[in-house]
Every structure is written in structure tokens, then in C-alpha cells.
Backbone bond lengths (Angstrom), bond angles and torsions (degrees), N, CA, C in turn:
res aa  C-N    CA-C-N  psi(-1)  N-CA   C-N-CA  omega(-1)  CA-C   N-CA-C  phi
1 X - - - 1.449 - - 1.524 108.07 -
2 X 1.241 115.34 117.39 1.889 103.74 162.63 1.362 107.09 -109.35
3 X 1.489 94.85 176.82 1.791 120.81 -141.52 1.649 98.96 -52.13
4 X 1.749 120.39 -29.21 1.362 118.61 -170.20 1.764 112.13 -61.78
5 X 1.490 100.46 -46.01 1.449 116.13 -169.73 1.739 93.41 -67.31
6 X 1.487 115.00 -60.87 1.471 108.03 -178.32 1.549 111.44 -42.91
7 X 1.301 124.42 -45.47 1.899 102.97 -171.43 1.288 90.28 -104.93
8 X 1.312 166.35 -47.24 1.477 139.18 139.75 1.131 129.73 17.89
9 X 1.333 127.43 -73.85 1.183 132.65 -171.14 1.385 117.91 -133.62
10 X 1.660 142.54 -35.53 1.307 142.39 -108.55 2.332 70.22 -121.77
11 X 1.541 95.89 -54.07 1.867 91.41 178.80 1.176 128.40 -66.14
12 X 1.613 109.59 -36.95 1.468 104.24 147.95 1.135 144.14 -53.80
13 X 1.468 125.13 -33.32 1.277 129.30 165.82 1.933 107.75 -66.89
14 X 1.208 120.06 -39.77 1.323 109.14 168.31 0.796 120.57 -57.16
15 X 1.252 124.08 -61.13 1.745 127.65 169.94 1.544 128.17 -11.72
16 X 1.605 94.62 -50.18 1.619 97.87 -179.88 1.699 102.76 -104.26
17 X 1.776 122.85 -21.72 1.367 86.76 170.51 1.920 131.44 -82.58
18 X 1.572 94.90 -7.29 1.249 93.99 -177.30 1.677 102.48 -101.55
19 X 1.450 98.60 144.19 1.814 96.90 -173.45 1.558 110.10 -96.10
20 X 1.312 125.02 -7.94 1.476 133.40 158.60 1.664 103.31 -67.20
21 X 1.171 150.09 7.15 1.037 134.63 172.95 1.834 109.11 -86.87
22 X 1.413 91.49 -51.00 1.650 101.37 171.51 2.150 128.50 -54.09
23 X 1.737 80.78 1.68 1.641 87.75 -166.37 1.774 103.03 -108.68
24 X 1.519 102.04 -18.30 1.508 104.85 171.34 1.545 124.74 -83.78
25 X 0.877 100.56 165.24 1.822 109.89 179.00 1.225 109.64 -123.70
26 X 1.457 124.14 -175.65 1.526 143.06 -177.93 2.215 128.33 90.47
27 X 0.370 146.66 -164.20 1.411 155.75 174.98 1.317 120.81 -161.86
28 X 1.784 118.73 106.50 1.649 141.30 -176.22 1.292 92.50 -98.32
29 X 1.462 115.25 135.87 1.435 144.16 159.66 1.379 110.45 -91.50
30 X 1.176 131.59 114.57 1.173 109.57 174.91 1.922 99.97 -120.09
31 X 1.108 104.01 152.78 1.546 102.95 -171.88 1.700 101.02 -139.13
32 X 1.184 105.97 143.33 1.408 117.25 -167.90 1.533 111.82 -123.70
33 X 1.093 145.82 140.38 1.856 128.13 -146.00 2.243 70.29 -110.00
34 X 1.322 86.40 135.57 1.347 105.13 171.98 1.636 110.38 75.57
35 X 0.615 100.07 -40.73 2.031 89.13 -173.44 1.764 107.02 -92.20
36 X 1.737 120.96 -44.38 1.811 91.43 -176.46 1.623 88.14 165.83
37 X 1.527 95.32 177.64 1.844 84.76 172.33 1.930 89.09 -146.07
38 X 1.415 91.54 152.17 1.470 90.56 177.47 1.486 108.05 -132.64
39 X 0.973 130.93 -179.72 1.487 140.18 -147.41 2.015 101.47 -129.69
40 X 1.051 124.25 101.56 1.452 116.84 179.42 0.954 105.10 -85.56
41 X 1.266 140.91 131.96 2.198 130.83 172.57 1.469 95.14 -118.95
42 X 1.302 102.70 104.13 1.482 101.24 174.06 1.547 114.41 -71.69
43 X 1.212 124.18 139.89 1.707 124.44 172.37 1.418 88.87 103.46
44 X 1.382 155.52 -66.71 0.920 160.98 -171.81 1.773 124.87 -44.08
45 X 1.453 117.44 62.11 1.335 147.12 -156.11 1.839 82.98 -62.85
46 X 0.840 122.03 -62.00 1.572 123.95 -153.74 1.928 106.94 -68.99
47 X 1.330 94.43 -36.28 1.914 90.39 165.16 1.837 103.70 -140.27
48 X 0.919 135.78 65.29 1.460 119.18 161.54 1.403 149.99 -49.61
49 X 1.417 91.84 -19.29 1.932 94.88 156.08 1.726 104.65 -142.26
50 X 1.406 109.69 132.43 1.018 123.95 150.65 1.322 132.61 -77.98
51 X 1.233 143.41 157.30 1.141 126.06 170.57 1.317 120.87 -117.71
52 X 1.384 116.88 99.35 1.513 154.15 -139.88 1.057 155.86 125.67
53 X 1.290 138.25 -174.19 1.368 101.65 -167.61 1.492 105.20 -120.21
54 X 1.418 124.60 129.61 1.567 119.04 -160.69 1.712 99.94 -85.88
55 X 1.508 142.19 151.08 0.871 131.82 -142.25 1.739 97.76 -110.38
56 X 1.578 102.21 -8.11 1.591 114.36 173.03 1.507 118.64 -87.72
57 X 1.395 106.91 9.02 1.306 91.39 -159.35 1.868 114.74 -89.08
58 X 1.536 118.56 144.45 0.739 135.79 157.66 1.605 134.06 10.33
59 X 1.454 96.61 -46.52 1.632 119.75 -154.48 1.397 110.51 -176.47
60 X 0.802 129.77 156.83 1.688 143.70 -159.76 1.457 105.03 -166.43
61 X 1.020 118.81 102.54 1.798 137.86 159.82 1.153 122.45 -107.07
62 X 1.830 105.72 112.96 1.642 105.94 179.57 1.066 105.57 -122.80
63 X 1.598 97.70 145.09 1.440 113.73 -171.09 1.430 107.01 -133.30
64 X 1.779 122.08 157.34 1.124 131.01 -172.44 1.749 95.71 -95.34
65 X 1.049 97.05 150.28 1.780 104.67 -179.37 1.689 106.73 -40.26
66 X 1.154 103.33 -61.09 1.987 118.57 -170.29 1.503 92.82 -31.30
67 X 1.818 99.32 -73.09 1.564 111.95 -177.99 1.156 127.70 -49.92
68 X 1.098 132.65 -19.80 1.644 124.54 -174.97 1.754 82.97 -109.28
69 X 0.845 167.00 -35.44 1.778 168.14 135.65 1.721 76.72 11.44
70 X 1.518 97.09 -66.84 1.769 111.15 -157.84 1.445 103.46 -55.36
71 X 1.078 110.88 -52.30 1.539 126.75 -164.27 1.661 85.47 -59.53
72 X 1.265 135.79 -103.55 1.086 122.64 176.28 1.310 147.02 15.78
73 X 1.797 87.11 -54.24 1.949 88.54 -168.30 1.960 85.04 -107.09
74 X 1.218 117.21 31.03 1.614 112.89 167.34 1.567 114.44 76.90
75 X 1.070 93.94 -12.93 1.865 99.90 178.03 1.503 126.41 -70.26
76 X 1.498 108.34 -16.74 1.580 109.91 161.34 1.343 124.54 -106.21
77 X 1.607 106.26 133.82 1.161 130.04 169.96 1.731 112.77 -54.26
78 X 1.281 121.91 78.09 1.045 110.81 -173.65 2.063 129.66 -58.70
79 X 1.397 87.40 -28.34 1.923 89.83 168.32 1.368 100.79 -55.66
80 X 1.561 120.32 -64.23 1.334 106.44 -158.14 1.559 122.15 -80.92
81 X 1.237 108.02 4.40 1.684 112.09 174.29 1.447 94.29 -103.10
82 X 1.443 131.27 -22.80 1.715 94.39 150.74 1.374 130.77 -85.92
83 X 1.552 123.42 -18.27 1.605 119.81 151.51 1.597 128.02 -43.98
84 X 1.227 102.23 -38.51 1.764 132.38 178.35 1.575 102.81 -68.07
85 X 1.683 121.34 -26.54 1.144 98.56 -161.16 1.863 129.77 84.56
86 X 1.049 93.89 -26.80 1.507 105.00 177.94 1.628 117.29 -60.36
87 X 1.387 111.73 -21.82 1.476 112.53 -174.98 1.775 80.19 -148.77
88 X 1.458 99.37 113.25 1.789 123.41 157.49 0.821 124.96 -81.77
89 X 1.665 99.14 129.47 1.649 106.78 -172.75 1.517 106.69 -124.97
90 X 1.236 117.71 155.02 1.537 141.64 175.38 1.286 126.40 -136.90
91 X 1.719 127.06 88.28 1.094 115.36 -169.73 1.751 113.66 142.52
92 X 1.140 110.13 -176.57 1.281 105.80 166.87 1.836 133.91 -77.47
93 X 1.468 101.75 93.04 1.831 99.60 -177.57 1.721 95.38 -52.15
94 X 1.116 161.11 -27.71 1.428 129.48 -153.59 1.462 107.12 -88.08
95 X 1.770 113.36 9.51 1.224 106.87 163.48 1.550 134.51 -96.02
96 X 1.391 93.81 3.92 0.815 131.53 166.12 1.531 140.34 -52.68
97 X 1.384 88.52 -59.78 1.987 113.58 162.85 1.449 110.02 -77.70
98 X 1.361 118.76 -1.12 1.690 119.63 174.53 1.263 88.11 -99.20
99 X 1.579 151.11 -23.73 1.302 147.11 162.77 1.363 106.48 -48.41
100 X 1.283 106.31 -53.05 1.126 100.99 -159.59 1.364 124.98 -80.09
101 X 1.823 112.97 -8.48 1.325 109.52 164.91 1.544 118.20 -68.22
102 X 1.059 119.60 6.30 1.572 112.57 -176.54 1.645 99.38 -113.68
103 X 1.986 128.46 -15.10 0.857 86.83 165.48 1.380 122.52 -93.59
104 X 1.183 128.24 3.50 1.476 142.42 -161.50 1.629 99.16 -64.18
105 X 1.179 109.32 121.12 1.566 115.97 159.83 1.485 121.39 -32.84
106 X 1.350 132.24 125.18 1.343 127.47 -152.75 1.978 97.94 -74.33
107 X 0.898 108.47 137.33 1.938 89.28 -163.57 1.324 118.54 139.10
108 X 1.309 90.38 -57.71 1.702 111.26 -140.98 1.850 98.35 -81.31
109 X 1.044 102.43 171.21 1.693 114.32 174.78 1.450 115.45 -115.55
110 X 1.157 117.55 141.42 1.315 141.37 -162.10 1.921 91.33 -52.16
């Protein structure tokens, strides 16, 4: 999957199958070096990703193509590639962990 198909389609489809998505708040930027940046609005059922980067948003995460490849297919440790520096951030991380309840396998434990 690359980053287009992931906020394209793969967050939208979460959006409406998971019903904790509609209960979070905030706005993630995510920016990718070479391909685009898109806008996640959590809670926001009727548009959840834009494609761009909204200038209010929340948080801003940039990533180099390789790294978000990783991020994608689950292979990056995302704490330590922002300790590492490897993925830059601007903003509030605790919106972050509200991201992450939507990607968490419905089930699964933190």
C-alpha cells in the first residue's frame, strides 16, 4: 500500500468502520518527503482526510518515503523514530495516541 491509497481510502474506510473514530478529536499532518502531505481530522466522519496539509493542525509528522514505507507495513517503531529523530514532529504527540486508537486492531491491547 503507499501513502496515497493509505489516506485515500484505507482511513476512510476506518473512519466509518470503526465507531471510536467519530469520538476523537484533533488534526495530524502527516507529510511524506517526495510524494504529498495529507491532513487526518480525527472525529470528522463526513471528510477525514484531506489532502494537504491544514495549517491548524494539531501535529505535523514528517517522514522520509523509506520510513513511512516502514510505518505502513508495521515495521517502525514509531516512539523511537521520533526519539531518533527519524520521523519530525511539531505539535502535540498526545494526539497522536488518539491515532492510534483507530489503528489498533479492534481486540487488541494497548
Amino acid at each position: 500500500m503507499d501513502a496515497a491509497r493509505f489516506f485515500g481510502t484505507a482511513i476512510g474506510a476506518l473512519a466509518k468502520e470503526r465507531p471510536v473514530f467519530g469520538e476523537l478529536s484533533g488534526r495530524i499532518v502527516f507529510v511524506v518527503q517526495d510524494t504529498g502531505a495529507w491532513t487526518v481530522r480525527l472525529g470528522d466522519l463526513a471528510q477525514p482526510v484531506v489532502a494537504h496539509a491544514e495549517p491548524d493542525a494539531d501535529l505535523v509528522l514528517s517522514f522520509g518515503a523509506e520510513t513511512f514505507e516502514r510505518f505502513l507495513r508495521g515495521t517502525l517503531n514509531l516512539t523511537q523514530a521520533l526519539r531518533d529523530h527519524e520521523v519530525a514532529h511539531d505539535g502535540n504527540l498526545d494526539v497522536l495516541l488518539s491515532f492510534s486508537e483507530l489503528l489498533r486492531a479492534p481486540g487488541a491491547t494497548p
